[in-house]
Backbone as numpy.savetxt, mean C-alpha at the origin, in Angstrom:
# Nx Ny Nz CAx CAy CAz Cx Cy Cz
11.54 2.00 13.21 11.54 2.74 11.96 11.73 4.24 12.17
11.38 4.69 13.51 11.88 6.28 13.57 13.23 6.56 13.31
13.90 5.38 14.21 15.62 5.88 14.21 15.49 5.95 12.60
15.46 5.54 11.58 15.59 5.56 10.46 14.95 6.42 9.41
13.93 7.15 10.02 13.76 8.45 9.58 14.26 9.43 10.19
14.26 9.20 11.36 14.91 10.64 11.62 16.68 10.75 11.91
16.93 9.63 12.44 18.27 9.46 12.33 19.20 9.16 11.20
18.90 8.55 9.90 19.66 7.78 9.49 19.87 6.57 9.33
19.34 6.01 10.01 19.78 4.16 10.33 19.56 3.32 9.54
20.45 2.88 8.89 20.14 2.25 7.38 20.84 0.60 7.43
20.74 -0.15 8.81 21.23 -1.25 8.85 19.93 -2.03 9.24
20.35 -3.65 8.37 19.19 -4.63 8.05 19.96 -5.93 8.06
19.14 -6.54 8.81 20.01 -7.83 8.83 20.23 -8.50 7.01
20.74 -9.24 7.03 21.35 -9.80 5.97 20.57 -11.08 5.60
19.39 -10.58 5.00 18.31 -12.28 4.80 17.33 -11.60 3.68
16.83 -12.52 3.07 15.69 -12.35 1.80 14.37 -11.71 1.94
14.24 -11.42 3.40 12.81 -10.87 3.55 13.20 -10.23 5.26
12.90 -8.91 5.23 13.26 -8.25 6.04 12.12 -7.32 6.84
11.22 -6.89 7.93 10.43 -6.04 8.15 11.49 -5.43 9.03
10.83 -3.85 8.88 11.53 -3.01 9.71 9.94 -2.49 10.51
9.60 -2.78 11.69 8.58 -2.59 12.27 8.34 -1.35 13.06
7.12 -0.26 12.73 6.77 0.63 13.46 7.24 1.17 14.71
6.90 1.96 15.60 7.40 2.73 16.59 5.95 3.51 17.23
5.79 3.73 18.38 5.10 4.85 18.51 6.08 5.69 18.21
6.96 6.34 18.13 7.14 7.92 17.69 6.73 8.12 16.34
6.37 7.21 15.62 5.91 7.89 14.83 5.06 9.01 14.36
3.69 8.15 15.48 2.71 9.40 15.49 2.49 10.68 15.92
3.88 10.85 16.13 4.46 11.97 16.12 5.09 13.03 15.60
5.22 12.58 14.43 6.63 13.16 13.69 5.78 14.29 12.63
4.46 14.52 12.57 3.90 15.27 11.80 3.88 16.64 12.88
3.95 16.68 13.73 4.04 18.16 14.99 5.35 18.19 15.16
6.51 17.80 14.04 7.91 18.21 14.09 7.87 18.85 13.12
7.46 20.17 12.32 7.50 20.34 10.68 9.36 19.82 10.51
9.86 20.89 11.83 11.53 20.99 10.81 12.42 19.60 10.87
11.71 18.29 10.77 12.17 17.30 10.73 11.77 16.44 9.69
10.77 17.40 9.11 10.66 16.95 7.73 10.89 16.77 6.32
12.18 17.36 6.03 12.89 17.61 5.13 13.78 16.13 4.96
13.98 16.12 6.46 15.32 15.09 7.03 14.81 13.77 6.72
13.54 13.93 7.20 12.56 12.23 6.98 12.47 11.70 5.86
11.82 12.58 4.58 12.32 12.19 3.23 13.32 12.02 2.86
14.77 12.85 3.07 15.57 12.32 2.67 15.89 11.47 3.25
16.04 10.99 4.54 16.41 9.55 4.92 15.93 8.39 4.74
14.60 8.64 4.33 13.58 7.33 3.82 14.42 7.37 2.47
14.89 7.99 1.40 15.70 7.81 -0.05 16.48 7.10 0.07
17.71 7.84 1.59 18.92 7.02 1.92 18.43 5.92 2.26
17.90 5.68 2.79 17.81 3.84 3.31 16.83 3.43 2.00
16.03 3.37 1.36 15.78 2.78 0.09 16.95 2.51 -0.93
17.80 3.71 -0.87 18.88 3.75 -1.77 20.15 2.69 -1.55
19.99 2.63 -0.10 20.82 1.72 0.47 21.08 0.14 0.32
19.57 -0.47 0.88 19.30 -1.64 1.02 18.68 -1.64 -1.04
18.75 -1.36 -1.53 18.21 -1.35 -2.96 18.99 -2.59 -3.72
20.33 -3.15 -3.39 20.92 -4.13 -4.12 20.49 -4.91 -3.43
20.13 -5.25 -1.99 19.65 -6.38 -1.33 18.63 -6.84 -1.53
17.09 -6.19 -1.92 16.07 -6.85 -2.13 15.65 -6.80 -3.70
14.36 -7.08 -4.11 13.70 -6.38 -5.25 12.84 -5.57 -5.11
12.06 -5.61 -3.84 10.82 -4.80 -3.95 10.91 -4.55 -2.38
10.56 -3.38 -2.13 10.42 -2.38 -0.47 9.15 -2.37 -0.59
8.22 -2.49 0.15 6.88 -2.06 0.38 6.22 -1.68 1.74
6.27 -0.50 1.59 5.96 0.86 2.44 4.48 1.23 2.99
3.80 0.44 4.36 2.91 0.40 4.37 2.66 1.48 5.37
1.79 2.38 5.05 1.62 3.92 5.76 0.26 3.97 6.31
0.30 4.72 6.86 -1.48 5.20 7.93 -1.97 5.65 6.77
-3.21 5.94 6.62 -4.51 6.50 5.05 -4.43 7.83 5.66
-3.53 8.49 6.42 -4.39 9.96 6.87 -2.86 10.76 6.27
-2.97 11.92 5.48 -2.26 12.24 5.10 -1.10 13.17 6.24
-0.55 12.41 5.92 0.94 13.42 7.05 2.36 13.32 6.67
3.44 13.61 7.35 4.84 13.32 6.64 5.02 12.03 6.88
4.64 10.95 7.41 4.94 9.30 7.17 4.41 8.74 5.80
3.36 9.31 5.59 2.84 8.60 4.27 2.94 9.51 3.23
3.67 11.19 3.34 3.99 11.51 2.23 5.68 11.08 1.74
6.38 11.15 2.63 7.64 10.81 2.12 7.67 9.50 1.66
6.82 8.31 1.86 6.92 6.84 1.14 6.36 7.28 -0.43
5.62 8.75 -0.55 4.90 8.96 -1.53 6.45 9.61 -2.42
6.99 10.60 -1.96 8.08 11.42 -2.55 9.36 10.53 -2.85
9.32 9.47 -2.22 10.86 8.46 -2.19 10.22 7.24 -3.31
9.07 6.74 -3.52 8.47 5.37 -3.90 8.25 5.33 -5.27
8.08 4.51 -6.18 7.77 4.71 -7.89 6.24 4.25 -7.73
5.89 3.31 -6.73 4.40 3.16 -7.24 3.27 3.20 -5.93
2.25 3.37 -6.07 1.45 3.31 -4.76 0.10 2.68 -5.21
0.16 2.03 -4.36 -1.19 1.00 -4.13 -1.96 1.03 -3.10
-3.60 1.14 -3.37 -4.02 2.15 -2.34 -5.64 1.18 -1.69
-5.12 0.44 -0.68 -6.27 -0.28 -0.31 -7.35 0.18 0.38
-8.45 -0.04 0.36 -9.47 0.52 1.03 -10.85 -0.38 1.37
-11.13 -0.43 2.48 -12.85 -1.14 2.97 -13.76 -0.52 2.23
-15.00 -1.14 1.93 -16.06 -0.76 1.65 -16.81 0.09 2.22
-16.11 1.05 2.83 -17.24 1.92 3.87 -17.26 2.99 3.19
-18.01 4.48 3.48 -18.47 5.73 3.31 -17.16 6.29 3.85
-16.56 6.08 4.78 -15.25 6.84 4.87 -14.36 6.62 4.37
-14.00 5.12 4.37 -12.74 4.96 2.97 -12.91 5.64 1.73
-14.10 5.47 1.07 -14.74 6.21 -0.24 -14.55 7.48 -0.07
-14.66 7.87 0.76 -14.89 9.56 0.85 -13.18 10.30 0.88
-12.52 9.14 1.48 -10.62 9.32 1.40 -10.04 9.47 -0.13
-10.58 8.89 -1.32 -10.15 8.57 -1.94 -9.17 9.87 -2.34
-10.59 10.80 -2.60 -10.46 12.64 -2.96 -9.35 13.12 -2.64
-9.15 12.82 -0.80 -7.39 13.21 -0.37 -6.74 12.41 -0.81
-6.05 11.17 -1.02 -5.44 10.49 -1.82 -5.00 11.26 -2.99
-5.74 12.03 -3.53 -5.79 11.95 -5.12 -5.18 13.70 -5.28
-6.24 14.36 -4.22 -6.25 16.19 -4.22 -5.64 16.85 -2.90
-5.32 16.06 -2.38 -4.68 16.98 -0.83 -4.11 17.96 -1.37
-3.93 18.85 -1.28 -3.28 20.26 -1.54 -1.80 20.08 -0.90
-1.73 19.47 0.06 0.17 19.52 0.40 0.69 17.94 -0.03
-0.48 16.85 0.36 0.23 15.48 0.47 -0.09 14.63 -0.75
-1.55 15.18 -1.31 -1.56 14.14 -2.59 -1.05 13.81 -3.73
-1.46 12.57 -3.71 -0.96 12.08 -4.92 -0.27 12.72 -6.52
-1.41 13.72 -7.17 -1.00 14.83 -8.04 0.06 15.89 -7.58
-0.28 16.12 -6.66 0.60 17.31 -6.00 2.23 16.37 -5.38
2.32 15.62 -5.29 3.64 15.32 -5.32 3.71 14.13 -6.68
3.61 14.00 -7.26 3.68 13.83 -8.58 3.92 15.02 -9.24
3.66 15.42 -9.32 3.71 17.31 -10.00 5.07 18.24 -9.59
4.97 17.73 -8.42 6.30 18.64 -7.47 7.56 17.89 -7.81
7.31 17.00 -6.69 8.49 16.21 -6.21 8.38 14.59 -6.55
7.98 14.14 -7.48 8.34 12.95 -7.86 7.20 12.15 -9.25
7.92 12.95 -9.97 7.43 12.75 -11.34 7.56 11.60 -11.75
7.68 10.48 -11.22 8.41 8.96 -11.82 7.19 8.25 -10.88
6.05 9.04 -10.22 5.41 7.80 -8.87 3.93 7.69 -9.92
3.79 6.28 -9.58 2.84 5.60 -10.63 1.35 5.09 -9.72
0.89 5.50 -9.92 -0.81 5.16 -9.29 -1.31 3.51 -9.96
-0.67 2.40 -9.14 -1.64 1.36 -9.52 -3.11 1.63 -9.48
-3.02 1.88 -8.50 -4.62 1.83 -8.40 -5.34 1.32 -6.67
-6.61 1.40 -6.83 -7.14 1.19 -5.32 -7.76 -0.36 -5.49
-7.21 -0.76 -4.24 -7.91 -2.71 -4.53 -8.71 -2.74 -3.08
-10.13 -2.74 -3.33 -10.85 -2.66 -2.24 -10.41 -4.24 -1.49
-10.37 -4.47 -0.04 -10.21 -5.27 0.77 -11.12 -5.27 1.87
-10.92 -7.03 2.31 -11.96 -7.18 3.50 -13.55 -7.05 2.66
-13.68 -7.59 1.79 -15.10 -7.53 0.59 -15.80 -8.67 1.08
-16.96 -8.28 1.62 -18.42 -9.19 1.79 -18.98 -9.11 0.71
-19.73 -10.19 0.86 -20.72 -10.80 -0.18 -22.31 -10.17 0.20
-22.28 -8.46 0.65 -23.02 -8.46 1.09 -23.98 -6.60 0.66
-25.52 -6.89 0.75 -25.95 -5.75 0.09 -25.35 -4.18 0.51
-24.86 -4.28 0.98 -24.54 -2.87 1.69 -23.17 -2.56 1.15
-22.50 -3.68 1.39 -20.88 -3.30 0.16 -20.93 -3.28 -0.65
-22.44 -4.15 -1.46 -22.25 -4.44 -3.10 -22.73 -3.01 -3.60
-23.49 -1.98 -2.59 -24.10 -0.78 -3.13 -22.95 0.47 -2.79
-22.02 -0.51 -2.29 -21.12 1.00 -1.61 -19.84 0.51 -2.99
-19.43 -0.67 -3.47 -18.66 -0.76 -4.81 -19.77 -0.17 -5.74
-20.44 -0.21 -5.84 -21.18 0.24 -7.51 -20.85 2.19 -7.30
-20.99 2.22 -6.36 -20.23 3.88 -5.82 -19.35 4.05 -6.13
-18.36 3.25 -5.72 -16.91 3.35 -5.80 -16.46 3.12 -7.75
-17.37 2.53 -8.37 -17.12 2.06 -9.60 -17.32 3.17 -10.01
-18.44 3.94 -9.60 -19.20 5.17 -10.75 -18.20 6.00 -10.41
-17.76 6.30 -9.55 -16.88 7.61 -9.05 -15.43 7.57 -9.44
-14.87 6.43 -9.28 -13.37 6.05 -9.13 -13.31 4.68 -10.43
-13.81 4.86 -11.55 -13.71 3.51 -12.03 -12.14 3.19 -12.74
-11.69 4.17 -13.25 -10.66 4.46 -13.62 -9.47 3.71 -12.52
-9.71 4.03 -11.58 -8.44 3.68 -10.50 -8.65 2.49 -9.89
-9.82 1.71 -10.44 -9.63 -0.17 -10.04 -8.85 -0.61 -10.77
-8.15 -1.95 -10.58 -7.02 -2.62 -10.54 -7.60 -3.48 -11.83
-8.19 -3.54 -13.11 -8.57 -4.59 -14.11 -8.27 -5.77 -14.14
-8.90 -6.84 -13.96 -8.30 -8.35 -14.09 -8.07 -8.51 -15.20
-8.54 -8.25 -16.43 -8.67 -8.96 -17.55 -8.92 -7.50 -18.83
-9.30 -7.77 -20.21 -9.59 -6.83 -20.71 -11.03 -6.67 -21.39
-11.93 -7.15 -20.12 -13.32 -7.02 -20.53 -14.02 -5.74 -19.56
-12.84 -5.17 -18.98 -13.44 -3.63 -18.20 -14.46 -4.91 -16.88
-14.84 -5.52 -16.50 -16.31 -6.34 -15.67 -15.24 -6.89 -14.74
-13.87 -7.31 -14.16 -13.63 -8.08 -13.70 -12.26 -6.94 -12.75
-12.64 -6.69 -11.31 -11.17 -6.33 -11.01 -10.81 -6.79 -9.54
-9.43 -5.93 -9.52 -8.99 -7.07 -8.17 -9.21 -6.28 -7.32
-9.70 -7.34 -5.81 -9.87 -7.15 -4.21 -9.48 -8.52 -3.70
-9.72 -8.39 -2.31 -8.96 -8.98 -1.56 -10.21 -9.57 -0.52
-10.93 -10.67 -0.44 -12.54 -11.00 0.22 -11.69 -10.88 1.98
-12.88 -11.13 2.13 -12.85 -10.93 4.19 -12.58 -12.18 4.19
-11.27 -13.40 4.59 -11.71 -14.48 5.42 -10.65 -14.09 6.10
-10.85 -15.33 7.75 -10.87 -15.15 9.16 -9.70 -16.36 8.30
-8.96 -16.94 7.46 -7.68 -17.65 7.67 -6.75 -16.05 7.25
-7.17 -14.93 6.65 -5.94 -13.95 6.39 -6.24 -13.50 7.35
-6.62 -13.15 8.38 -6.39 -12.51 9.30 -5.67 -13.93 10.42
-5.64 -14.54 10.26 -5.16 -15.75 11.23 -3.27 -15.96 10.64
-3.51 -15.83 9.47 -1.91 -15.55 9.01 -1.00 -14.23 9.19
-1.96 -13.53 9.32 -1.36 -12.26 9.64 -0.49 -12.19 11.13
-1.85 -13.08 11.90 -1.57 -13.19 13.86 -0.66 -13.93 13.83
-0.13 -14.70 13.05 1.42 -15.71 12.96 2.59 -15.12 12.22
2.14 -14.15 11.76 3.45 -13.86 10.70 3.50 -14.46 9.68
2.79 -15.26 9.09 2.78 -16.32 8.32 2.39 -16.06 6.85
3.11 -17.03 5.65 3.15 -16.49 4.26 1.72 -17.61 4.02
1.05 -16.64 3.74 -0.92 -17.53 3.98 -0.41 -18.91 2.55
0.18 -18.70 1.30 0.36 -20.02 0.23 1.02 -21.38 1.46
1.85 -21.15 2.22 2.37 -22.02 2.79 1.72 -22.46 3.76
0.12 -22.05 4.30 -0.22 -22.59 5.28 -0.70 -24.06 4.82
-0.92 -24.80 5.50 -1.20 -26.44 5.09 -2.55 -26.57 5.63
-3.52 -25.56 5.25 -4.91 -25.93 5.76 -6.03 -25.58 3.93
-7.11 -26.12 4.09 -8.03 -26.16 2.58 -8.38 -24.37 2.51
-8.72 -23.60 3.49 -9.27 -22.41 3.35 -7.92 -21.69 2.48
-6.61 -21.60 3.98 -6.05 -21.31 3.24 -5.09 -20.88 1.57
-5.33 -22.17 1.12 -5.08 -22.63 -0.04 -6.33 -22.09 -0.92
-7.44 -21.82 -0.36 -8.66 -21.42 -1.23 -8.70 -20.12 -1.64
-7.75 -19.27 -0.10 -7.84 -17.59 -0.02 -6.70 -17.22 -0.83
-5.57 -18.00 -1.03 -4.10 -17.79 -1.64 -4.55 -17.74 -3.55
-5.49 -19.02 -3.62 -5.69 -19.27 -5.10 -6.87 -17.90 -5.53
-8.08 -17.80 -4.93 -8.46 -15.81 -5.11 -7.70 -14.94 -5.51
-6.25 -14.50 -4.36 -5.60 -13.95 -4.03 -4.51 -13.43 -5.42
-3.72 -14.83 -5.46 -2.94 -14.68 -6.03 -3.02 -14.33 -7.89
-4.10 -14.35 -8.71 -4.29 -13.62 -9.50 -3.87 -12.05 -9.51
-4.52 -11.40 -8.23 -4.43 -10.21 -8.02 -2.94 -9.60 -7.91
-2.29 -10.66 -7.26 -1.06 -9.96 -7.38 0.01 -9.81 -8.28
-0.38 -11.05 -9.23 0.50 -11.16 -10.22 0.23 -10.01 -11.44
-1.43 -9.46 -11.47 -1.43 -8.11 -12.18 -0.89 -6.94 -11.29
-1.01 -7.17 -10.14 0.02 -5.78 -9.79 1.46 -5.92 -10.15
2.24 -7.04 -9.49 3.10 -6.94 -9.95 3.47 -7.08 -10.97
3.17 -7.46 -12.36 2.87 -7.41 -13.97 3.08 -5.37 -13.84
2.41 -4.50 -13.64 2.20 -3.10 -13.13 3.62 -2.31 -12.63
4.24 -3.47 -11.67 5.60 -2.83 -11.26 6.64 -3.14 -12.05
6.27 -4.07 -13.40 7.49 -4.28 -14.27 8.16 -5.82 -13.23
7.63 -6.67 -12.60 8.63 -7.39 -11.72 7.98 -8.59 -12.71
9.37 -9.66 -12.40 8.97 -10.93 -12.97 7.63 -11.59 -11.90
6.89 -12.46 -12.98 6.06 -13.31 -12.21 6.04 -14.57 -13.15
């Protein structure tokens, strides 16, 4: 994915579902400032590019604000913003929202007046006292920016901790198609949630 920010490289094989997979140089590219102009616009060009081939690009970035996860912010229409139940995810939200160079408002404001804040869908959720006191936090502070299931304000979407999504992940694997009971248990949770996001991006469901 570097050649393609920083170079240009806007070729993808020719199939329905495509990853273009990380690099270490990436974690690099924030101690290049004057290569940052180039990075956004080449993240446009290659969105702009492959744009008749798919329906949906989804741009998964590091939580720490830098030029990898602002240009998916300056090039993208919507952002969806997952987060653990901990004191430091919670405490991220603020940059997310107020960074003075990378957030959310501030390039909304600047440079991309069309980018839409789904919202934050906490993930990896225990059934357990210490998360249930660190969401009632997250509710009082951020209630506005949960994901609503329904229109009784009481019901919104996350994503629970089981050990079959992380087992689909270690395969590559689309977790509805696995042929085991969990699986099928974590997909049927699951898949509510996505059909209100994507309901959010305007996509058929």
């Amino acid at each position: 994915s570097s050649e393609m920010l920083l170079n240009g490289k806007r070729d993808v094989p020719n199939a329905n579902f495509v990853i273009v997979p990380g690099d270490d140089k990436l974690s690099s590219l924030e101690r290049e400032p004057s290569t940052h102009n180039a990075i956004a616009t080449n993240l446009h060009g290659f969105l702009a590019g492959v744009s008749s081939q798919f329906d949906v690009c989804l741009v998964d970035t590091n939580p720490n604000p830098d030029i990898r996860y602002a240009s998916a912010l300056i090039t993208g229409n919507y952002v969806l913003s997952p987060i653990q139940l901990n004191q430091e995810a919670i405490d991220g939200i603020g940059s997310l929202l107020k960074h003075p160079r990378y957030g959310y408002f501030k390039i909304k404001e600047v440079l991309n007046p069309q980018l839409e804040l789904i919202g934050i869908m906490p993930n990896m959720v225990e059934n357990t006292p210490f998360q249930k006191g660190n969401f009632q936090q997250l509710a009082q502070a951020f209630a506005k920016l949960l994901i609503p299931m329904d229109d009784t304000g009481k019901s919104f979407a996350f994503v629970a901790k089981r050990s079959v999504i992380a087992e689909a992940q270690a395969e590559g694997a689309y977790i509805a198609e696995i042929k085991k009971t969990a699986a099928r248990d974590a997909w049927r949770d699951i898949k509510p949630a996505f059909e209100v996001i994507a309901r959010r991006m305007k996509l058929e469901v």
